[in-house]
C-alpha positions in Angstrom: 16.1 3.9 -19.7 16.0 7.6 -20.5 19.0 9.5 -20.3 18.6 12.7 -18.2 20.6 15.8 -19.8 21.0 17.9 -17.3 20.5 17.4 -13.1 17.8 20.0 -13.5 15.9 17.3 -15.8 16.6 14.6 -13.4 15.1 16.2 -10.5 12.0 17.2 -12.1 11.4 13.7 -13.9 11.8 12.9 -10.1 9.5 15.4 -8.6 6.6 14.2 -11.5 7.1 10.5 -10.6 6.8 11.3 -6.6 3.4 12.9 -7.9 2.0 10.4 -9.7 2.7 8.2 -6.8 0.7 10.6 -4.8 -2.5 10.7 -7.8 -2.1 6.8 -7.6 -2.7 6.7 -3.5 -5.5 9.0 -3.6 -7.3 7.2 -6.3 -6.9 3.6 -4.9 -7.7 5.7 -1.6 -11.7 6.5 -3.1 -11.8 3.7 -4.9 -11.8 1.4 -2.1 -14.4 4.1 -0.2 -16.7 3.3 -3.0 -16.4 -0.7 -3.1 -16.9 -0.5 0.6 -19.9 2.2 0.4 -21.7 -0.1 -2.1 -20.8 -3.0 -0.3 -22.5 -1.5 3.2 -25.6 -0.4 0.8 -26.2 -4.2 -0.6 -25.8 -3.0 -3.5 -23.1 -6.0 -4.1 -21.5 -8.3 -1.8 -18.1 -9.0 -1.0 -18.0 -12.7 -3.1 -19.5 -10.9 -6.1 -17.1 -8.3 -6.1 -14.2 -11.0 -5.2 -15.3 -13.0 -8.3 -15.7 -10.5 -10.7 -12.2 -9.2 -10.3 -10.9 -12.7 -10.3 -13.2 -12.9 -14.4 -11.6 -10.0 -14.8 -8.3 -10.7 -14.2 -8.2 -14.3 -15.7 -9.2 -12.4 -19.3 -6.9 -10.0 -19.2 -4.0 -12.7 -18.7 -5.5 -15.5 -21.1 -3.4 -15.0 -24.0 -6.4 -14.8 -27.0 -3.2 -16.2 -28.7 -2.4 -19.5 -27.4 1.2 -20.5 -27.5 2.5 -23.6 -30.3 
């Protein structure tokens, strides 16, 4: 982990974490407004959205190396 030199450093590395925390909520926030917008306009349904995250997610944890 990074070593902080002085308090000072510390409580700002602090005060930029608590703020991404705060980006992260608002974007998840209108994210899931749109899914559920486009959802309500038929523009996709629930299942297709459930199983293209569920694609999604099984390529991005399939190893394209597989293990000897």
């Amino acid at each position: 982990m990074e070593s902080f030199g002085t308090s000072k450093d510390l409580v700002q590395f602090i005060g930029k974490l608590g703020d991404l925390k705060d980006e992260h909520y608002h974007l998840v926030l209108v994210q899931s407004a749109m899914i559920e917008l486009l959802i309500d306009k038929g523009l996709f349904s629930r299942q297709e959205l459930e199983h293209t995250i569920a694609e999604m997610d099984r390529l991005m944890t399939d190893s394209p190396y597989p293990m000897a």
